[in-house]
C-alpha positions in Angstrom: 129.9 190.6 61.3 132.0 188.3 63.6 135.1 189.3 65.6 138.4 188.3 64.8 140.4 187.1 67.6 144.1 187.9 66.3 142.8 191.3 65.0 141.1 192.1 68.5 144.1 191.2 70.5 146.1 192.8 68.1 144.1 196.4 68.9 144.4 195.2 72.5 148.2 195.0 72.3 148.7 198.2 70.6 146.3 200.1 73.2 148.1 198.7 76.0 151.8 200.1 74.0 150.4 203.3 72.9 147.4 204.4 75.3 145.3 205.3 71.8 141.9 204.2 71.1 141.0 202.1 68.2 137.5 200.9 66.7 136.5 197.5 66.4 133.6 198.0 64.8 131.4 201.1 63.3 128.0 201.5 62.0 127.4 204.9 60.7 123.9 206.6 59.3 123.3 207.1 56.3 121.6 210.0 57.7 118.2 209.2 55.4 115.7 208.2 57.4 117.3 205.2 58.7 118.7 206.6 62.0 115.1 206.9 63.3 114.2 203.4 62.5 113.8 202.1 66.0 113.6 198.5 65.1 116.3 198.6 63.0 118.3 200.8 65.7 117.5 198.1 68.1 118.7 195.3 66.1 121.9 196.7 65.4 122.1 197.4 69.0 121.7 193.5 69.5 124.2 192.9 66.5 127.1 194.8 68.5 126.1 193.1 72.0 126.9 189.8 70.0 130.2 191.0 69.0 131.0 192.9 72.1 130.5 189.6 73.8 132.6 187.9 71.0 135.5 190.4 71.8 134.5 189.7 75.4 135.3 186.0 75.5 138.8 186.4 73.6 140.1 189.5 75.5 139.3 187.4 78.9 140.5 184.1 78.0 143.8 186.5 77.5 143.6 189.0 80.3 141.1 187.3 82.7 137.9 188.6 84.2 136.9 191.9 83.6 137.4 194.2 86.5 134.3 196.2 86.2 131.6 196.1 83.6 128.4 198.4 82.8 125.9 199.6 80.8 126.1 203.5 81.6 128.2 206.1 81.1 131.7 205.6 83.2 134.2 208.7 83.9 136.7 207.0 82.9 136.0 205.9 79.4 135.9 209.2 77.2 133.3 207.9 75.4 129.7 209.1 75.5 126.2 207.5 74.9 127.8 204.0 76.8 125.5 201.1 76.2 128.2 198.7 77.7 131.3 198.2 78.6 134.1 195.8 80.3 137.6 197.2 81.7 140.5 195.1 82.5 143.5 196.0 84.6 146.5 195.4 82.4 149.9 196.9 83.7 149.7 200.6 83.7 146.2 200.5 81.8 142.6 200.0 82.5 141.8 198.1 78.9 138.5 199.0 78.0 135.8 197.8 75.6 132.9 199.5 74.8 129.6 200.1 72.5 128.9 203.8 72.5 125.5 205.2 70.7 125.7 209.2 71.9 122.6 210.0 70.0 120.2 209.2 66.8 122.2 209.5 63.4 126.0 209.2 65.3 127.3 206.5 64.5 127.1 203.1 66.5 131.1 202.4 67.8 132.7 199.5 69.3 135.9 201.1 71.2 138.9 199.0 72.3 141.5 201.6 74.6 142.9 202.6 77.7 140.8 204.1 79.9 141.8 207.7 81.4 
């Protein structure tokens, strides 16, 4: 999968307006076997980090350098099972994007929102 600029700043623009979260990209389980396929698990993991990056480049040729980026859960994101994210001050809004795994079968998210 590969991002699509207009559609990304697109999310961006209407989480800035409406301060609601949006997905960017999902992966969910099948829930037969395949969530506890740790090579598989781990390529998919690399598969969103390529994206993420993707969505990375076009939101900061837009809004600039991220303010703060990790790879572990932040208070601020209401999202849980963080593998990484980047947050950019926008107005009012702490833009964030982020790949969240909580746990084995949930499903793999790519989050694009306002952070609380």
């Amino acid at each position: 999968m590969s991002i699509d600029a207009n559609t990304v700043l697109a999310q961006a623009s209407t989480a800035l307006e409406e301060g609601e979260m949006d997905i960017v990209r999902i992966h969910e389980f099948e829930l037969d076997g395949d969530e506890h396929d740790d090579a598989a698990i781990d390529q998919l993991h690399k598969d969103f980090e390529v994206d993420f990056d993707d969505a990375t480049k076009v939101l900061s040729e837009y809004y600039g350098e991220p303010s703060r980026t990790g790879a572990t859960d932040d208070h601020a994101i209401p999202l849980a099972g963080l593998v990484a994210y980047n947050v950019w001050n926008v107005d009012d809004c702490s833009l964030f994007l982020a790949i969240s795994h909580e746990d084995r079968g949930a499903p793999i998210l790519m989050m694009l929102g306002c952070a609380e």
